[in-house]
C-alpha positions as CSV (number, residue, x, y, z in Angstrom):
1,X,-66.0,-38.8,-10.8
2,X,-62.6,-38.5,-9.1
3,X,-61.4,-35.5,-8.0
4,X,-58.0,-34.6,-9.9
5,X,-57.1,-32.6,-6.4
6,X,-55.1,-34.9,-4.6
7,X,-53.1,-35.7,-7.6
8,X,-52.3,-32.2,-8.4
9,X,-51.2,-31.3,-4.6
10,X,-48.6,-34.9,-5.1
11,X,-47.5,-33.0,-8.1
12,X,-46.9,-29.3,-6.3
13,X,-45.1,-31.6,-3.6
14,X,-43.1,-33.7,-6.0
15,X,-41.5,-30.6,-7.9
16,X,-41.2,-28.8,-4.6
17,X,-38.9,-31.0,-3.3
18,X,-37.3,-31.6,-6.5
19,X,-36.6,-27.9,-6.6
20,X,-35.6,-28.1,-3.0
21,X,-33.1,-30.9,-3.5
22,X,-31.4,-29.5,-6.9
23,X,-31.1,-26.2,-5.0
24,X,-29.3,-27.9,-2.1
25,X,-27.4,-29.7,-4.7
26,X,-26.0,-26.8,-6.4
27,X,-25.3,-24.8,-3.3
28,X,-23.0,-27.7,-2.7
29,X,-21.4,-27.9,-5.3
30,X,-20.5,-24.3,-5.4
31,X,-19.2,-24.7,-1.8
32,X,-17.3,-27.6,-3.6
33,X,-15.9,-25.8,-6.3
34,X,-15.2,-22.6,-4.0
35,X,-12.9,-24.9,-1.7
36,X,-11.6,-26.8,-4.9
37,X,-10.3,-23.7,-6.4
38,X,-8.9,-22.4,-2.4
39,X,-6.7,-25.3,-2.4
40,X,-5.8,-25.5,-6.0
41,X,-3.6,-22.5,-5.3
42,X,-0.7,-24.4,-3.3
43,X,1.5,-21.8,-1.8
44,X,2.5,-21.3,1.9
45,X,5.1,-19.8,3.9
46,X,7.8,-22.0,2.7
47,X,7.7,-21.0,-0.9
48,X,7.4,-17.0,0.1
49,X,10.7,-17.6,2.4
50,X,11.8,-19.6,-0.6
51,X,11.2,-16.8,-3.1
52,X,12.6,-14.6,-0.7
53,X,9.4,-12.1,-1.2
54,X,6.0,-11.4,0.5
55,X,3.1,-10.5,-2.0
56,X,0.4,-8.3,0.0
57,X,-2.5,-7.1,-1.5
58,X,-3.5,-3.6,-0.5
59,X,-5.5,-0.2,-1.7
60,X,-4.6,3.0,-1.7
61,X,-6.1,5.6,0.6
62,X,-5.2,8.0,3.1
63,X,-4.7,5.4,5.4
64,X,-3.9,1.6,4.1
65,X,-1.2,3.4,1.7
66,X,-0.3,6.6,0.2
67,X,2.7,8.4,-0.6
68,X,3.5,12.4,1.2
69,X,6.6,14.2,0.0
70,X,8.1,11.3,-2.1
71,X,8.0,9.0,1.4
72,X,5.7,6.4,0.8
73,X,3.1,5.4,4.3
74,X,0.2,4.1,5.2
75,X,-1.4,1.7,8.8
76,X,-0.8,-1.3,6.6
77,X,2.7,-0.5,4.6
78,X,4.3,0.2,8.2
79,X,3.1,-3.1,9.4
80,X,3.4,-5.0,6.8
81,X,6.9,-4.0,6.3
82,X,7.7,-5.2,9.9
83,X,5.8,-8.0,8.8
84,X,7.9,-9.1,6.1
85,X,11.4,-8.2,8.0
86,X,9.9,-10.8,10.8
87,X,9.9,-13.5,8.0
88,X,12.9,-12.3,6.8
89,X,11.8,-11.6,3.1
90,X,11.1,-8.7,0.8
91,X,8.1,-6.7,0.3
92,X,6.1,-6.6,-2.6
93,X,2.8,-4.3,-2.5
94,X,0.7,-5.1,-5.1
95,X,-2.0,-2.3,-5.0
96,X,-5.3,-3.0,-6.1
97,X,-7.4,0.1,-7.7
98,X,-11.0,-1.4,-7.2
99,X,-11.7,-3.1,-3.4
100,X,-13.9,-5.7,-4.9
101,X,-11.0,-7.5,-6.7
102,X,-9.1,-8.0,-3.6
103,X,-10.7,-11.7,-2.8
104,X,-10.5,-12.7,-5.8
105,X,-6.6,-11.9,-6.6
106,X,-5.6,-13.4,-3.3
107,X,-7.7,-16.6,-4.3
108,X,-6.1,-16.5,-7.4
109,X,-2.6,-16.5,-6.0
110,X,-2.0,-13.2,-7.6
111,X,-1.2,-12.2,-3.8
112,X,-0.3,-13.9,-0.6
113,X,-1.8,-11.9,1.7
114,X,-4.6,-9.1,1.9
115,X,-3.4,-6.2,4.2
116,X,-6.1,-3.8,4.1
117,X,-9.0,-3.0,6.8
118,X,-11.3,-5.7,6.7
119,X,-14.2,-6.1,8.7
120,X,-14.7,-10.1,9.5
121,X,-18.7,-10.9,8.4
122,X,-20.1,-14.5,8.2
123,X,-20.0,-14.6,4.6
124,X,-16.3,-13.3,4.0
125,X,-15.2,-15.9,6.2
126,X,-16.7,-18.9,3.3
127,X,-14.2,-16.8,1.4
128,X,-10.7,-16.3,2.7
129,X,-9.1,-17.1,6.4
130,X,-8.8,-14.3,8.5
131,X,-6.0,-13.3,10.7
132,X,-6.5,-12.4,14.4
133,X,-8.2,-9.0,14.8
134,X,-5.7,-5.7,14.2
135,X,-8.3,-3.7,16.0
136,X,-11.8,-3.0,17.2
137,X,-14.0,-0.5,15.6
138,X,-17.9,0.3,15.1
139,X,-19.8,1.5,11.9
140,X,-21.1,5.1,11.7
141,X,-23.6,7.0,9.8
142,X,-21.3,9.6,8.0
143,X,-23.7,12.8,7.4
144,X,-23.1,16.5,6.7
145,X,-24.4,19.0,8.2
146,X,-26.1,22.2,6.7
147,X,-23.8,24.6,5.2
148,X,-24.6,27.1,7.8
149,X,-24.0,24.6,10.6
150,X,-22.0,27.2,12.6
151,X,-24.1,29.9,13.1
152,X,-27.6,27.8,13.3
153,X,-28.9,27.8,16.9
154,X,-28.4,24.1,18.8
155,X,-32.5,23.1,18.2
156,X,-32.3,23.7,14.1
157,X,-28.5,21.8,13.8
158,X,-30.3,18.6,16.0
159,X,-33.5,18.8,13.5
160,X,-31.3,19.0,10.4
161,X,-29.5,15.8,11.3
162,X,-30.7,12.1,11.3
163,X,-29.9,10.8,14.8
164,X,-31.0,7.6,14.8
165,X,-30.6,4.8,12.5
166,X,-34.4,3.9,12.1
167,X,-34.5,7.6,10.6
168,X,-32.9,6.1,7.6
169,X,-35.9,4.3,6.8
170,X,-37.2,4.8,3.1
171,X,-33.7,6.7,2.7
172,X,-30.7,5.8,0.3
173,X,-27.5,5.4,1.5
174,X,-23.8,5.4,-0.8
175,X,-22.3,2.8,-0.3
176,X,-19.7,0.2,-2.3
177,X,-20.7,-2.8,-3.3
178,X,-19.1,-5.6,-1.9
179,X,-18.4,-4.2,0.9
180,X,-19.5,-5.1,5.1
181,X,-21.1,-1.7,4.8
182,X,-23.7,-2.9,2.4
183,X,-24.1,-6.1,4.5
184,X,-24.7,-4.0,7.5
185,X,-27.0,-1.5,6.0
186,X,-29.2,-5.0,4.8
187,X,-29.4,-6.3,8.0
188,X,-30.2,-3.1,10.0
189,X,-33.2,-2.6,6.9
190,X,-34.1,-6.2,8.1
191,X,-33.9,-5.6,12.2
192,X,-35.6,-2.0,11.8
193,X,-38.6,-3.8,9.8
194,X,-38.6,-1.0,6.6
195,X,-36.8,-0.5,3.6
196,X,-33.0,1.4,3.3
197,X,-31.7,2.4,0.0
198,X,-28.7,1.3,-1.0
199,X,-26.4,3.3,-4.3
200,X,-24.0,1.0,-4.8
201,X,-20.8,2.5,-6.1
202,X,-18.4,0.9,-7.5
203,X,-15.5,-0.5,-5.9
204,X,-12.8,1.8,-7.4
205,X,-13.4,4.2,-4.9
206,X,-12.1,3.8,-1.2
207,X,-13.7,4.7,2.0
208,X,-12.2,7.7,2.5
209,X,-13.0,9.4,-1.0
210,X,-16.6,8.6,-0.6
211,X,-16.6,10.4,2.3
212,X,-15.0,13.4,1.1
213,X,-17.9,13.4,-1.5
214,X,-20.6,13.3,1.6
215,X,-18.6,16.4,3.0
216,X,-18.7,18.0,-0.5
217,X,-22.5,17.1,-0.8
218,X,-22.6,15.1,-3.5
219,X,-24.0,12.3,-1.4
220,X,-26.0,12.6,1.3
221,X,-25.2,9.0,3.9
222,X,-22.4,6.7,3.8
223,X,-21.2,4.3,5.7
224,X,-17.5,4.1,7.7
225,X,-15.7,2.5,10.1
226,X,-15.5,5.1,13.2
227,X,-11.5,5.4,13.2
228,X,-11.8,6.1,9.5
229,X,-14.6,8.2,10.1
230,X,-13.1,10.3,12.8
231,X,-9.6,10.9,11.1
232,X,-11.3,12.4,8.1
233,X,-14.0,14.6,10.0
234,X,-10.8,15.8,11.4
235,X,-10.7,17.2,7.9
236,X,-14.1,17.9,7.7
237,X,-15.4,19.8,10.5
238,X,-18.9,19.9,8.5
239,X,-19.2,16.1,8.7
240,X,-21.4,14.8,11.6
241,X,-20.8,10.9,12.8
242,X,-22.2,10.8,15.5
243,X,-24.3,8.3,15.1
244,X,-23.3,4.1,15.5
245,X,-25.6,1.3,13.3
246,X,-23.3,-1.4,14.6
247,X,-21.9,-2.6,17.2
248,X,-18.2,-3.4,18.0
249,X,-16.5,-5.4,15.1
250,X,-13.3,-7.0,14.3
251,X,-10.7,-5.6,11.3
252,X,-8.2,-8.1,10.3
253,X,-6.5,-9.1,6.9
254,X,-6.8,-12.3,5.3
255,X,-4.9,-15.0,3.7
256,X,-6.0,-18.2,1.7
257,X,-7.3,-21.3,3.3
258,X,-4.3,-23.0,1.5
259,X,-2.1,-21.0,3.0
260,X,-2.3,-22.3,7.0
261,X,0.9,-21.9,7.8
262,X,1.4,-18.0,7.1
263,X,-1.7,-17.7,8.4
264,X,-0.6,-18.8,11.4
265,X,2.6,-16.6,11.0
266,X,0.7,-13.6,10.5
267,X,-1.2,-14.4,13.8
268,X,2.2,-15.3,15.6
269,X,3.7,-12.5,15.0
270,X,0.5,-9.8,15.4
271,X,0.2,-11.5,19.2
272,X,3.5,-10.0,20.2
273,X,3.1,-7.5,17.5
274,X,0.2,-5.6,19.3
275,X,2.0,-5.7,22.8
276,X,4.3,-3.2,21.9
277,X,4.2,0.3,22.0
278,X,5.2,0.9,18.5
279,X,1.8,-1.0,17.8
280,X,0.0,2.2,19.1
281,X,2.1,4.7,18.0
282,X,1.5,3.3,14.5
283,X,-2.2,3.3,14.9
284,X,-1.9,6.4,16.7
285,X,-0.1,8.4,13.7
286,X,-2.7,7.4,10.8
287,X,-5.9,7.1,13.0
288,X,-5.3,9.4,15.9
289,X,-3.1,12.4,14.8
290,X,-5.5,14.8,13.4
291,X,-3.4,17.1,13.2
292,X,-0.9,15.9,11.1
293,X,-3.8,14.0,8.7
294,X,-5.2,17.9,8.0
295,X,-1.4,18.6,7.0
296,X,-1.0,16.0,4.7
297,X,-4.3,16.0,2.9
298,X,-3.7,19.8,2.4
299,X,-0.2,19.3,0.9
300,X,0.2,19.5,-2.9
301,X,2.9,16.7,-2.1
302,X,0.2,14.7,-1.0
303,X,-0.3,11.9,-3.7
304,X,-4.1,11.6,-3.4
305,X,-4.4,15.1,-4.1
306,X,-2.1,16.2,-6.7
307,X,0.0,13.1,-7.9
308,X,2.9,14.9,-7.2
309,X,6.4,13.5,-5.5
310,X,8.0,16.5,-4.8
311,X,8.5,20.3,-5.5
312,X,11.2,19.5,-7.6
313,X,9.0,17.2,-10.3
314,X,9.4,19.4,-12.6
315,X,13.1,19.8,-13.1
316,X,13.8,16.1,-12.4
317,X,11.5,15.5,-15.6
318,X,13.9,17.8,-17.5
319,X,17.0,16.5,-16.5
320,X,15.6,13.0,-16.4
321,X,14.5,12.7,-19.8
322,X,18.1,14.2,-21.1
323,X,19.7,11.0,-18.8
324,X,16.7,8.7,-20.7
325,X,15.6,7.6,-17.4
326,X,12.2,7.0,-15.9
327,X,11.6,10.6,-14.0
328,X,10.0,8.6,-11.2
329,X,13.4,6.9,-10.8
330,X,15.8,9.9,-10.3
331,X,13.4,11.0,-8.3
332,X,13.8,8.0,-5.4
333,X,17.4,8.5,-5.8
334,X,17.6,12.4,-4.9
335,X,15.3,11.5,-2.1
336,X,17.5,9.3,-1.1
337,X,20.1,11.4,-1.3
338,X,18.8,14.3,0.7
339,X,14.8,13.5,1.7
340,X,14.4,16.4,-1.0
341,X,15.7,19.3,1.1
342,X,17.9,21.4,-0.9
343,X,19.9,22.6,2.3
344,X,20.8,19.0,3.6
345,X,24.4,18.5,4.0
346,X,26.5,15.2,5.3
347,X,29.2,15.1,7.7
348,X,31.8,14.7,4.9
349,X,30.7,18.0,3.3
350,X,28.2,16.6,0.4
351,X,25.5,19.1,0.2
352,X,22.3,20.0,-2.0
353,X,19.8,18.0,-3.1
354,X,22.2,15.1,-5.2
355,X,24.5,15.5,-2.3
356,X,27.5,16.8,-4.2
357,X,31.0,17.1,-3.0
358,X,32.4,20.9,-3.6
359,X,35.1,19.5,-5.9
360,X,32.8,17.0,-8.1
361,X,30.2,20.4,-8.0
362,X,33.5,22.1,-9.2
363,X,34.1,19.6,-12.1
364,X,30.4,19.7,-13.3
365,X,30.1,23.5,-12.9
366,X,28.1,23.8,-10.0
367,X,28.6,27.1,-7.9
368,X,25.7,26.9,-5.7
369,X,25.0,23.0,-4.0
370,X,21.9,24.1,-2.6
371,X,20.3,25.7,-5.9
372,X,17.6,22.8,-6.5
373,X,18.4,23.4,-10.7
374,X,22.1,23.8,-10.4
375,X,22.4,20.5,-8.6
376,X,20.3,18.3,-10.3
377,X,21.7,19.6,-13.8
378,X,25.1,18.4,-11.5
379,X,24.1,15.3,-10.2
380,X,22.3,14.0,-13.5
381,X,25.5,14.9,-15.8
382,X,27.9,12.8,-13.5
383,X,25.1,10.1,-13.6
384,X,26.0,10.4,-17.5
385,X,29.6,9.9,-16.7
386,X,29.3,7.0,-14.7
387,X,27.1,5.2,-16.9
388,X,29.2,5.7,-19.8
389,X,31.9,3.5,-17.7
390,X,29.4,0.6,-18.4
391,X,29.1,0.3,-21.9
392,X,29.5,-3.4,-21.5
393,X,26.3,-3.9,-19.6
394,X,23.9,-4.6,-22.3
395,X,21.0,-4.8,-19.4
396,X,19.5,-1.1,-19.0
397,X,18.3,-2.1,-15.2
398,X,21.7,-3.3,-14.3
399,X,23.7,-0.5,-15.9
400,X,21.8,1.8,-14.1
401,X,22.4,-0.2,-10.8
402,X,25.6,-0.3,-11.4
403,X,25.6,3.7,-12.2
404,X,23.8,4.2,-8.9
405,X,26.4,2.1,-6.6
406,X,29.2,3.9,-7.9
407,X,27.6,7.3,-7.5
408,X,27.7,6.1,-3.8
409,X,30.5,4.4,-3.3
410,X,32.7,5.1,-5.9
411,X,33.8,3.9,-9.5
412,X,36.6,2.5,-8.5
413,X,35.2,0.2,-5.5
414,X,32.4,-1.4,-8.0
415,X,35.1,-2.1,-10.8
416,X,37.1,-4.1,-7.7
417,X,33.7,-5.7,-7.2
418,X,33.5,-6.3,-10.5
419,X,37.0,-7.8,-10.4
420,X,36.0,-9.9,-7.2
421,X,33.0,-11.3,-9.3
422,X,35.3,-13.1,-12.2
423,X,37.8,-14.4,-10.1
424,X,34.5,-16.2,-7.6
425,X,32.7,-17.4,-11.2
426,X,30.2,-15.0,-10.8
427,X,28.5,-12.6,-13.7
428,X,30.8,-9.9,-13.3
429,X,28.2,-7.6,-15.3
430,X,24.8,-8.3,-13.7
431,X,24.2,-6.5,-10.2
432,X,21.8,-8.2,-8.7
433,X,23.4,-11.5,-6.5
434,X,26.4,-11.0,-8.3
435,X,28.5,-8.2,-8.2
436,X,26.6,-6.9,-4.8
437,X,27.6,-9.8,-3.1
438,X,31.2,-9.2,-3.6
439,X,30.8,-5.4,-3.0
440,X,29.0,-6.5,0.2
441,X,32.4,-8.5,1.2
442,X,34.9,-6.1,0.3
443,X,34.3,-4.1,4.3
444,X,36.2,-8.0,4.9
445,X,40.0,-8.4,4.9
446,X,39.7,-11.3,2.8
447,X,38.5,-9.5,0.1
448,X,39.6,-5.9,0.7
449,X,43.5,-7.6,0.6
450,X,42.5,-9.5,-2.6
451,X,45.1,-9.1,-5.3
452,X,42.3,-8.5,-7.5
453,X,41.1,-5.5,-5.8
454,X,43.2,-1.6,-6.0
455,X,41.3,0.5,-4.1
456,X,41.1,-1.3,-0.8
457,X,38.1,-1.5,2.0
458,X,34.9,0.1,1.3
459,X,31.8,-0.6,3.8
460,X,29.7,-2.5,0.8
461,X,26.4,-2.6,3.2
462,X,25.9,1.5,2.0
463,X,26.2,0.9,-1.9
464,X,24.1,-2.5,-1.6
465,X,21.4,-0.6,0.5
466,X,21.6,2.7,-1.3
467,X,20.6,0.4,-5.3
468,X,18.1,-1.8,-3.5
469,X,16.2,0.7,-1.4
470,X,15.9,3.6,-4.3
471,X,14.9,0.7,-6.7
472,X,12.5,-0.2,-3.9
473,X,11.3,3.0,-3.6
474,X,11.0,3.2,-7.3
475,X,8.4,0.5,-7.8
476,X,6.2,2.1,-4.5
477,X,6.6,5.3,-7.3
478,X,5.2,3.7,-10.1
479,X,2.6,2.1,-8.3
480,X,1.2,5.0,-7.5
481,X,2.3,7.8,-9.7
482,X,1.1,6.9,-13.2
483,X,3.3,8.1,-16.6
């Protein structure tokens, strides 16, 4: 009889390496396919400089990006708006509510660039192309300590803490998914030979709010950079994170692989970037400055707390809705006009917090500039008045662009601008590269001595900075304040 053995073991070994082979097979052709769609996405630094606009991906937290008393800031919005100035183009933040999405919008050219922390692992790499590092950091175990921490003797604070990472062992730890923290937690479960529990949470929430909800007990271990860590146990007095499960690791941001050239931008402009000392003092204000991060996070004008703008939120809806404008838009404009203190005043007299001259505050019935009520009623109802010298503008952005220059400048010097834009064949009712290009030229002779224009000179760099930078302001706003 023959033993059916040998033939059964040729089978086991035939399928095996079938298996083997098909698995090595599709792995490749996922790498494939990965790469294909990286390169399908052709756009470089020639067609942002072309567009005239840098897309950066970002999140909102109380360091990346936030907004405090209407004035939006953040590690990543200060750099990346020296950033985009280096390349000569406009900044767009595009902010992304859930972390995990952040690859894949940059990979689907939704973005150009991500600009948030990220920590460079092995597999993010197969990903996206990382810049050069921003800064080194280490992971911490982020813990909280008993609720009577401060008057428990020294030996029963050390027992109720964890104090080395092996401790974790057959514990759960919150972390998000997606993230290098999860990655790190895997491979310290695999170095330290036992399991560690990972809660995945979802993606929506940032680093620093899941640490908040350690400090508030509603989970027990997370995971955090240290300079995160540290800035929020500022905060936090009863967090403890004291205790490293990495070593030192690099936090860049990340562009496609399609994208080489602003890639190598980015890394152009960090090398001298990071030589300066207004490098550290930026680093130093959101990850240093504790005492400033305990006055923000306190303050009801603190958008992560409250969704609030500014003390005056309230009125500004009221007046705003009677000038059928978005609230959030006024708003950018009275901080423009004063940083929202009611007491500001300008060299040529303008006062309050729509910076009203005492004879237009006259005219509209205000008798006290610096009552926060009295002059938004004021500014809002000569808003009205302006606009209504617009009629012909059937574009509700550009009327109120044009609305917003003459409010700075002047009726009179937009309607010369105006003027200026027939006689050069331009759209003499359209704002944008139209009529603020000609108000831009009229601080020239050549155009200030123009038949065309009545009133004469007017330095067209405030008027064209005052529209773009509220407007600019505006869509920061919206971003984060939703209706």
């Amino acid at each position: 009889m023959i033993s059916k053995l040998p033939l059964l073991k040729s089978l086991i070994l035939f399928f095996s390496t079938f298996l083997i082979i098909n698995s090595c097979v599709n792995s490749d052709a996922k790498t494939k396919t990965s790469e294909k769609k990286h390169s399908e996405i052709n756009w470089d630094l020639k067609d942002i400089k072309e567009l005239g606009k840098l897309r950066a991906l970002t999140v909102y937290s109380a360091t990346t990006y936030f907004l405090y008393k209407g004035r939006p800031m953040g590690y990543e919005y200060e750099l990346l708006k020296r950033f985009a100035k280096q390349l000569n183009v406009e900044l767009e933040l595009i902010v992304v509510n859930n972390v995990d999405e952040l690859f894949e919008k940059l990979n689907n050219g939704e973005g150009d660039i991500i600009a948030h922390g990220l920590t460079i692992t092995r597999e993010r790499k197969k990903e996206v192309a990382f810049t050069n590092y921003l800064y080194l950091t280490k992971q911490v175990l982020v813990q909280k300590k008993p609720d009577t921490w401060r008057t428990m003797n020294w030996h029963k604070l050390e027992n109720a803490l964890v104090h080395d990472a092996i401790e974790l062992l057959n514990d759960t730890v919150y972390i998000r998914s997606n993230s290098a923290y999860k990655e790190r937690i895997q491979n310290l479960s695999e170095e330290l030979g036992g399991p560690i529990y990972i809660k995945e949470l979802p993606g929506e929430l940032s680093t620093d709010q899941i640490i908040e909800k350690v400090a508030k007990g509603q989970f027990k271990y997370t995971i955090s950079d240290k300079n995160i860590a540290s800035i929020m146990a500022a905060n936090y007095p009863v967090l403890d994170i004291s205790v490293p499960v990495s070593f030192s690791q690099r936090i860049a941001w990340a562009t496609r692989f399609s994208s080489p050239q602003l890639l190598k931008a980015a890394n152009a402009w960090l090398k001298i970037m990071k030589r300066k000392v207004d490098y550290n003092v930026i680093y130093n204000k959101y990850f240093k400055n504790k005492k400033a991060f305990r006055s923000r996070v306190k303050s009801e004008f603190y958008s992560l707390n409250e969704k609030q703008i500014s003390p005056f939120d309230k009125i500004i809806k009221k007046y705003a809705k009677q000038l059928h404008w978005d609230w959030r838009l006024l708003t950018s404009q009275i901080y423009q006009e004063s940083r929202f203190d009611p007491n500001d005043s300008s060299w040529a007299n303008a006062e309050g917090l729509m910076q009203l001259m005492p004879a237009t505050a006259k005219e509209l019935g205000v008798t006290d500039r610096t009552d926060p009520e009295q002059s938004i009623r004021g500014g809002t109802k000569y808003l009205e008045q302006l606009w209504s010298n617009f009629e012909t503008v059937t574009d509700t952005i550009q009327r109120i662009k044009f609305t917003m220059a003459s409010y700075n400048c002047g009726l009179f010097h937009v309607k010369d601008a105006q003027r200026l834009a027939l006689k050069h064949g331009l759209d003499s009712e359209k704002w944008d590269d139209n009529v603020e290009s000609m108000i831009l030229s009229m601080s020239k002779p050549k155009s200030y001595n123009d038949p065309v224009v009545k009133y004469g000179y007017v330095r067209g760099i405030e008027p064209y900075n005052y529209v773009l930078q509220i407007f600019e302001r505006y869509e920061l706003y919206k971003q984060v304040i939703k209706e």
